[in-house]
Structures are given as C-alpha cells and as structure tokens.
C-alpha positions in Angstrom: -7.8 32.6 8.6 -8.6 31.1 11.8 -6.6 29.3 14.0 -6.5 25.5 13.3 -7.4 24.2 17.2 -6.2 20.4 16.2 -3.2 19.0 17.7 -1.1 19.4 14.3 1.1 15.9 13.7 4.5 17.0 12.0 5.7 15.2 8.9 9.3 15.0 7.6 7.8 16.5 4.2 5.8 19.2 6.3 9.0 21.8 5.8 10.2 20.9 2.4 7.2 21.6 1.2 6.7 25.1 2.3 10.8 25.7 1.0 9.0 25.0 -2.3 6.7 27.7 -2.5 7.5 30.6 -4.3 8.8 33.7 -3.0 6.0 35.8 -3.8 3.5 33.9 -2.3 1.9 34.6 1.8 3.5 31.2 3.0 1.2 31.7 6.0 -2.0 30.1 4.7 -0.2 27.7 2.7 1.2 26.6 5.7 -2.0 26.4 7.4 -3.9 24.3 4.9 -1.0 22.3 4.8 -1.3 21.4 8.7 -4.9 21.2 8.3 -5.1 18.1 5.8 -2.1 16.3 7.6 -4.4 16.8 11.0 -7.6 15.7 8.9 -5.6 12.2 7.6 -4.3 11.7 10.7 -7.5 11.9 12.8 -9.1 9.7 10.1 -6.5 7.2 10.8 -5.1 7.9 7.4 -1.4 8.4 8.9 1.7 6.5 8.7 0.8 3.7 10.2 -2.3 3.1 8.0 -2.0 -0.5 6.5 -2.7 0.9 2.9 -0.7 3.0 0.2 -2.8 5.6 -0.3 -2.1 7.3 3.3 -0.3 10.9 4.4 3.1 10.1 3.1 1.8 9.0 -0.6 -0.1 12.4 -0.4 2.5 14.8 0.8 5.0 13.3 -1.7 2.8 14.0 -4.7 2.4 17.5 -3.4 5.8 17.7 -2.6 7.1 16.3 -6.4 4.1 18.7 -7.5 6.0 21.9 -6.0 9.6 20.8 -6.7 8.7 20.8 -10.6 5.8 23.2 -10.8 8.0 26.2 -10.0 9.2 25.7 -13.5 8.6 28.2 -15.3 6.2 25.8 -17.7 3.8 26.1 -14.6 1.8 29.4 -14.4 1.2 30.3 -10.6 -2.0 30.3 -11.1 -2.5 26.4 -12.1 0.7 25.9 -9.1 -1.7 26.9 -7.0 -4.7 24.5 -7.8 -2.3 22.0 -8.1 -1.0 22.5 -4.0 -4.4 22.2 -3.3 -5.6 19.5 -5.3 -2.2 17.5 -4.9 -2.9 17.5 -0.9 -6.7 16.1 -1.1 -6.8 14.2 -4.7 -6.9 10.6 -2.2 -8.3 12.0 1.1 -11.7 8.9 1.1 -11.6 8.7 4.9 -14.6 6.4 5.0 -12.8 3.5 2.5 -14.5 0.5 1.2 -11.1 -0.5 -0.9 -7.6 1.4 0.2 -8.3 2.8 -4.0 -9.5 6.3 -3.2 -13.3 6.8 -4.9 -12.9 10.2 -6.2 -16.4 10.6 -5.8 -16.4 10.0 -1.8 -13.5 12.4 -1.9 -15.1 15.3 -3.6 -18.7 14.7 -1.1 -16.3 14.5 1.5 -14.8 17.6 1.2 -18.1 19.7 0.1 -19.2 18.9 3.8 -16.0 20.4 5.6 -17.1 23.6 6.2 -13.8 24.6 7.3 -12.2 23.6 4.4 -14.2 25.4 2.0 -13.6 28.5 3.9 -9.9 28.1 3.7 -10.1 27.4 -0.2 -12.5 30.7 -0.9 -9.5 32.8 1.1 -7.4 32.0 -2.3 -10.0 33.0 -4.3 -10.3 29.9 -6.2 -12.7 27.9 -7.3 -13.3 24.9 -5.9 -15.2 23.3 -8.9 -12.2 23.4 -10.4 -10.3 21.6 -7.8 -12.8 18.7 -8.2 -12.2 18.8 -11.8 -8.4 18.3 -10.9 -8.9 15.5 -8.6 -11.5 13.2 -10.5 -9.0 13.6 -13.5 -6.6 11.7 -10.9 -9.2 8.6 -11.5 -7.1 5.7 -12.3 -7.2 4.3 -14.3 -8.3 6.7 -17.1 -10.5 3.9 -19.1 -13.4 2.1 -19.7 -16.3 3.0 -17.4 -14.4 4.7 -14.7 -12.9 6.9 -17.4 -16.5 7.5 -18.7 -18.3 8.3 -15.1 -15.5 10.5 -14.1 -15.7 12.8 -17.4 -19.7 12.5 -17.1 -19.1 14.4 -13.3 -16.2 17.0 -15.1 -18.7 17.9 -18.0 -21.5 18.5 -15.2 -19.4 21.0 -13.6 -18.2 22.3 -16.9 -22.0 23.2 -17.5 -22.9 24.7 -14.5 -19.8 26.9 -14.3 -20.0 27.9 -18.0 -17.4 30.6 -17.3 -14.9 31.8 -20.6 -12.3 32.3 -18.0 -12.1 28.7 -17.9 -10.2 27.0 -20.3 -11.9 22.9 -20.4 -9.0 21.9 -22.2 -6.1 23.2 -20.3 -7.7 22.4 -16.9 -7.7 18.6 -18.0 -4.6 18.7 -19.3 -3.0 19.9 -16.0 -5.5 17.4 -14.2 -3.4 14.8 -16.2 -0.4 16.6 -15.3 -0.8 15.7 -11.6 -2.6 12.0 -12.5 1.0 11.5 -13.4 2.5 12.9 -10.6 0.3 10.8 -8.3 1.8 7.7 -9.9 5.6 8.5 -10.4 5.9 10.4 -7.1 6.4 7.3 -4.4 8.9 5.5 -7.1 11.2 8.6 -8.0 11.6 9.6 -3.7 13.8 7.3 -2.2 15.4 3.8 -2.9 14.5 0.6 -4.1 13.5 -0.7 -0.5 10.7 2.0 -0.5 9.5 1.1 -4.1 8.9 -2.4 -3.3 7.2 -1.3 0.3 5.1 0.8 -2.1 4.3 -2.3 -4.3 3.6 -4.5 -1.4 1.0 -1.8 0.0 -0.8 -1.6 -3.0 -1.0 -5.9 -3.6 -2.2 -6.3 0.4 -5.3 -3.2 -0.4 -5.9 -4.7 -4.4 -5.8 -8.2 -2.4 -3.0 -9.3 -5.5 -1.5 -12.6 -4.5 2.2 -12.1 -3.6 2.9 -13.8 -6.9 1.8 -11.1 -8.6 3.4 -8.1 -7.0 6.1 -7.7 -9.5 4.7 -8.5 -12.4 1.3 -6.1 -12.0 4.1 -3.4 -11.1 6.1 -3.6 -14.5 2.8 -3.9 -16.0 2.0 -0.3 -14.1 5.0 1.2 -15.6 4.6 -0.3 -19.1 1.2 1.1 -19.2 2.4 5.0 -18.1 4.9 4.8 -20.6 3.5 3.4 -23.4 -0.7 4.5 -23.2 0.7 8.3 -21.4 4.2 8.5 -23.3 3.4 12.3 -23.7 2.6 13.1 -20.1 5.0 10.8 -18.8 7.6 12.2 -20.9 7.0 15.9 -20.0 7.0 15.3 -16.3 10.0 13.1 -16.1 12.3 15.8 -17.6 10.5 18.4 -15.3 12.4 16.3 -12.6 15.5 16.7 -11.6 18.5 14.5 -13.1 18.9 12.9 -9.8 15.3 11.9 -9.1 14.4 10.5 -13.1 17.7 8.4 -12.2 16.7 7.1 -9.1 12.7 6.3 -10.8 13.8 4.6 -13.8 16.7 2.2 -11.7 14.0 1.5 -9.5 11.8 0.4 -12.7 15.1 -1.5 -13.6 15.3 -4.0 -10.4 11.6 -4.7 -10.9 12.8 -5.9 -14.3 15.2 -7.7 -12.8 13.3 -9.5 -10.3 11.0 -10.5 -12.8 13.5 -12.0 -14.6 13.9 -14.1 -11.2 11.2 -14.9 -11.2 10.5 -16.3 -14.5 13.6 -18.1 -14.4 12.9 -19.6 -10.7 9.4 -20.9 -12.0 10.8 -22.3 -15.5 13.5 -24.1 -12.7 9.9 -25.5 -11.1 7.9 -26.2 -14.0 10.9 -28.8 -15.6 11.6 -30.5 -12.3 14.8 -29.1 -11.7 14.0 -27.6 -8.0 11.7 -29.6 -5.3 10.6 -28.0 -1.9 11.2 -29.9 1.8 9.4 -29.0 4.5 10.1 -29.5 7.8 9.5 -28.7 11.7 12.6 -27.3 13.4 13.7 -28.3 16.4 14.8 -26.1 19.5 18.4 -26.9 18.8 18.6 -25.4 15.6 16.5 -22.1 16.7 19.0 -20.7 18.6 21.8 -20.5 15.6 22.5 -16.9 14.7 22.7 -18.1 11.2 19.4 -19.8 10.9 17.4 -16.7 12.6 19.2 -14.2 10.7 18.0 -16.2 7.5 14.4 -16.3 8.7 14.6 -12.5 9.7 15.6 -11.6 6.2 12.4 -13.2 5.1 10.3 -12.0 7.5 11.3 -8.4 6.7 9.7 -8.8 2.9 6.4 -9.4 4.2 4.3 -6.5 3.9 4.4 -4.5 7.2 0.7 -5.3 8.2 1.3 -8.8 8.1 4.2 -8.6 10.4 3.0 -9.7 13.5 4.4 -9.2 16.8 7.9 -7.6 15.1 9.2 -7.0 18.5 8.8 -10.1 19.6 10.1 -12.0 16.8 13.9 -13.5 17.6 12.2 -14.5 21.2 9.2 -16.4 19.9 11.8 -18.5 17.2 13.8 -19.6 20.3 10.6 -20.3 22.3 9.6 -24.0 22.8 5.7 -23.6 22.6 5.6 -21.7 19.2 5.4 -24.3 16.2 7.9 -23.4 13.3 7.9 -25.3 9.9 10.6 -24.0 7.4 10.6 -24.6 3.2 14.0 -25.3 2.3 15.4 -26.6 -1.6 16.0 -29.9 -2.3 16.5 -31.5 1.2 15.7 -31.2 4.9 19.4 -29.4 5.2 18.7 -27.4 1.9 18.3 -23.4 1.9 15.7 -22.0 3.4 13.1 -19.9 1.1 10.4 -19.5 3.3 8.9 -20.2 6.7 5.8 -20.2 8.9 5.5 -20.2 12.6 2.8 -19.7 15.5 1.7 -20.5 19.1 -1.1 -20.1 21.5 -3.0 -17.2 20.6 -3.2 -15.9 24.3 0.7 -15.1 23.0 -0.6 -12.4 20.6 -1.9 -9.2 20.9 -3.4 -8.1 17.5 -4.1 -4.3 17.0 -7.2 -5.3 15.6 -9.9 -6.4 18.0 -10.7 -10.3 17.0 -12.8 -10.8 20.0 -12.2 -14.5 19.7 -14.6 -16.8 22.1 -11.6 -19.3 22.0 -9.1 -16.6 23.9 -8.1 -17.9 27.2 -8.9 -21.4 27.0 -5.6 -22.8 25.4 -7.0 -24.7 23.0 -6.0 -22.5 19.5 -3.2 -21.8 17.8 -2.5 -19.3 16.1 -1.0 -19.3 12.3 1.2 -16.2 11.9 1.1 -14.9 7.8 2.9 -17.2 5.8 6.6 -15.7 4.6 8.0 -16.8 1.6 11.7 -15.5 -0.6 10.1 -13.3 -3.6 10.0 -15.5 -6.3 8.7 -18.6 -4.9 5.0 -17.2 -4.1 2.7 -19.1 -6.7 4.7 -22.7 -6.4 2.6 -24.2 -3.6 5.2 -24.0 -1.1 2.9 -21.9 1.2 0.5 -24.1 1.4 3.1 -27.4 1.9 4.3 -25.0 5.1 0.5 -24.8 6.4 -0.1 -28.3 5.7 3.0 -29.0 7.8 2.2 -27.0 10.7 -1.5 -28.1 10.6 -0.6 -31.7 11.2 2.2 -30.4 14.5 -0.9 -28.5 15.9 -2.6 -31.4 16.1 0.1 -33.9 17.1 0.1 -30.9 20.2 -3.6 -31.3 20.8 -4.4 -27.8 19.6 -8.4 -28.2 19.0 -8.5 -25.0 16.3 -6.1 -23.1 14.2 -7.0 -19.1 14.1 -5.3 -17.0 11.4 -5.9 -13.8 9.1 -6.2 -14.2 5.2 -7.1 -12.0 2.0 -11.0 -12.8 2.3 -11.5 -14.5 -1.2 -8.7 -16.8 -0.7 -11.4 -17.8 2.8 -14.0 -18.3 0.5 -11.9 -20.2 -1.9 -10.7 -22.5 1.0 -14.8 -23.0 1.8 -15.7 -23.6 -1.8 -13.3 -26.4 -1.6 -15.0 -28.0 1.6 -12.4 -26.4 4.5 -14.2 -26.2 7.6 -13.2 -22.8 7.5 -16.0 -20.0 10.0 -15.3 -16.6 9.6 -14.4 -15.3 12.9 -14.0 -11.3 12.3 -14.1 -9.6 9.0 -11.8 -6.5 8.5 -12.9 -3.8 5.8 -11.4 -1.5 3.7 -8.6 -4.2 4.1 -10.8 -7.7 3.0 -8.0 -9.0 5.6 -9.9 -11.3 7.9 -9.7 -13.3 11.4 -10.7 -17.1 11.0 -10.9 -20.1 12.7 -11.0 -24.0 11.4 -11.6 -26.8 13.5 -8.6 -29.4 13.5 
C-alpha cells in the first residue's frame, strides 16, 4: 500500500480503535485506511470543529462501538471487516446540501477516489458490498427514502448476482451498523455530550430549540419500539457499563421533558409571566449575575456561541446592549438573555462581507439564549423586541444578525423589513440586516 503523503490529523479515538482489531489481522493497512478517511474529513472541513453532527468524531465513534462489539464472537471476521470499512465512510457527503449525509452523494463520492478504491481491492473485498452497507444506514428506513435506497441495493444485487453473496444476511448486518450509527454518540460519554449531540442535530435539521428534547425522546421511542429486535441485540453486545450510561442518558431527556411540560402547563394557566429588561453597567460587573448568564450561554449550541473568548469582557463593556428575561419581576430570576454591540466588535468565522462594516451605524444581535424549557413561550422574541427599541434609542441605523433561514422568511411574510445579507449553506444559518 502506498504511503499516505497527507498531513495525518490525530484523533483521541485514532488508537483505541486499532487496540480493537483482532489479533490475527495486518494492523498495518487498517491503520492506514484509518488515517486516510480522518485526513479526507478533515481536508473537507468535516473535523471537529464542523458546525454539524455528522462530522469525524460521530464517525470514528460508530467505528469505534462497531469494533468494541463486533469482536464478539456473533461477528464473523469477515462481516467485521466490511463493517470497519463501511463504519468509517457510511456519512463521509463532503459536498453537503443538509448536515443529513445523502447516501447517494456518499457512495458517487467515493467511486471517484481513486485512492480509495485501491486501498479497499488490497482486502479483497468488494466494494459493492460496502455500498450496500452504507445506503442500508439511510435514515430513516421508511417511506420513499426507504424505497429509493432498496431500489439502488437490488440494482447492485443484480449486477453482482454472485451465490457467495447472501442478500439477506448482508442487509441484516447493514441494519446491524444503521443501529450502531444511531446509539453510538449516546452510549460514549455523559449527559453533557448527549445534549451537545442533540443540539448539533436541531441547528443542521433547523428544529426550533423547543423542540430539541422532545424530537430526541421521539428518536429513541422510535429505535426501540419500530427496531426492538436490532436495538435489543446490539445493546446487550455492549458492555454493562456503556448500555448503562445510554439508557440514563435516555432517562434525563425524559426528565427534562417532564420540565418542560410542566414549565409550559405553568405558562399556559397564568401562573408564570416574563420581564424584560436592559441592564445597567452597575449590575454587569456582579460575579453572581455573569455567572448566571454564562450558565446560559454555555447551552447554546456551539456554533451559535459567538465570540466565547470574549464573552465576560463584552457583559462588563458599556457599548454592548444587554436585555435579560427574568420571572415575574424586573429583580426576578433570570431565564434567558440577549446581548450585542457594534458589529466592527465581531469577527465572525464566516465571511459576511457586510457593506455596513466600518461605518458605526449597525449593531449587531448576538443568538438569542434562553434556560431549556422556556424556548416556545415568546420570551425570545420579548428579548429582541427590547433590544430593538435600545438600538434605536442609541441611534443605531440597522440591526445585523444570523437566523435559521425559514424563520427570515417567516419574519418577511409578516412584513419585517428584513434583506438577506449573506446566505450560509449546508447550515440554512444566515447573515441579515433590517433597517431600524
């Protein structure tokens, strides 16, 4: 196998995943396809700081859950070693219209990298079989994506027309990894990391932060109700530790749903009421109060966390505007918060170009944060209200923000002189600009 000439980026799941192999296996090219496809999502800008779920770290966790149970002995070696392969390029859709991988672009993707191909023919297996594996990843396994996929697997089915290919067991272990795909990010680590996961997936589906906890239980209930069997069989493949540590993070979804409910049956009857106010520089500098607003901030999903670094220093700082939502009074607990200055303060990694930049006449709206639980109650848009009417009271001429794109177009159905300023794809999040 040649020599892969790429600057290789190491990955904290790089050497677990090559403990996993089995003895009897030439760990060499394992390795080296291994360090290829973390080079190829990294050059594609499919790394760890890609704004989406579906990046190197989902990827190598499904390979790695994929070789921690697939040495059981329920696993031939044979399948174990589709799976590696298929387990480390079942998402890899470098040119993305949505962060949901199209299984389609994947496969064309990868029948153009010559050098992949190459690597894939040294294990002397077929690579129409590892398409077959990752278009059964297609999720979600209904309806017309369930019927466009299996049109594609019977396609390859009939042009292979080879005995030594069992249809039935190759779907069957396809499913086997579809599964994987979806348990994998839940059962490795803590809660923390399954609500990270949850938040990636609402910004890329462009879910309303409302709806990130519910969609998610309804995620679960549909693997373990519609795919008891496969769910089943691959949660007791894992060990004791990691089944724990997946179904108590399924638990505190539950559990914040329950919040939630209760939180918005608390709003429907008139027993809570939102205030919001404009805080003063006096009050900015408490530890308390920029602790609370930090502990906020940090449940915004990561792309939406502007200028992190910067954050304690631009709450003390006179020029940025900052509106709090609090309970009940202008002294009640705070639940949420929204803040912005000048925008010659920010510097966005996305390139905005905005004609307005220098001539200190914008301000710029940071992402909204709001307490889980109180997304959907029109506190958000009390906040914006709010700071809207300060930017003008400061003689701001425009306000500049980003936004999922439909809820733009919903703002300009509804008569918001609203222009498009820069739109951002796979991500639908987009730069605008309305006149004040």
């Amino acid at each position: 196998m040649k020599k892969i000439s790429n600057t290789l980026f190491k990955h904290y799941l790089q050497n677990k995943i090559i403990e996993l192999l089995p003895k009897n296996w030439n760990k060499k090219p394992y390795k080296e396809i291994l360090d290829y496809i973390i080079n190829l999502f990294n050059t594609h800008n499919l790394g760890k700081n890609y704004y989406g779920y579906h990046n190197i770290d989902h990827e190598l966790e499904v390979s790695y859950i994929t070789m921690l149970i697939g040495t059981s002995k329920k696993i031939n070696q044979q399948d174990l070693k589709y799976l590696y392969i298929a387990s480390l390029l079942h998402d890899f859709d470098p040119i993305k219209i949505i962060d949901k991988p199209h299984e389609e672009s994947v496969i064309k993707f990868l029948e153009f990298d010559k050098k992949l191909k190459e690597i894939i023919n040294e294990f002397k297996l077929s690579f129409d079989i590892i398409k077959v594996l990752i278009l059964r990843t297609t999720y979600p396994w209904e309806g017309k994506l369930k019927k466009k996929s299996e049109k594609k697997i019977n396609a390859i089915f009939n042009v292979l027309n080879d005995k030594k290919y069992d249809k039935d067991h190759i779907m069957e272990i396809g499913w086997y990894l579809s599964v994987i795909d979806r348990i994998s990010g839940y059962a490795i680590g803590n809660f923390n990391k399954s609500m990270d996961i949850a938040k990636k997936n609402a910004h890329s589906l462009t879910w309303h932060p409302s709806l990130i906890v519910r969609n998610t239980i309804i995620y679960f209930e549909n693997l373990f109700n519609i795919e008891s069997y496969m769910c089943n069989y691959v949660l007791n493949l894992l060990p004791t530790t990691l089944q724990k540590n997946f179904l108590n993070n399924i638990f505190k979804f539950m559990k914040l749903r329950q919040q939630e409910i209760k939180i918005k049956s608390n709003y429907l009857y008139n027993n809570m009421s939102f205030v919001s106010k404009i805080e003063q520089n006096n009050n900015r500098t408490n530890t308390k109060f920029i602790k609370t607003l930090l502990s906020i901030y940090v449940e915004l999903p990561k792309p939406l966390q502007i200028n992190k670094n910067d954050f304690i220093k631009s709450i003390k700082d006179e020029n940025v505007i900052l509106t709090t939502l609090r309970l009940k009074n202008r002294t009640g607990k705070i639940i949420g918060f929204a803040k912005g200055g000048p925008i010659e303060n920010y510097s966005f990694k996305q390139k905005v170009n905005d004609e307005n930049y220098g001539l200190k006449n914008t301000i710029f709206l940071e992402p909204i944060a709001l307490k889980m639980g109180y997304w959907g109650l029109h506190g958000g848009r009390m906040m914006r209200h709010v700071f809207t009417s300060q930017a003008r009271d400061k003689k701001f001429k425009f306000l500049a923000s980003f936004a999922l794109r439909n809820v733009i177009k919903k703002r300009i159905k509804n008569k918001e002189e609203i222009k498009f300023v820069k739109l951002f794809n796979p991500e639908r999040w987009d730069y605008y600009r309305i006149k004040l």
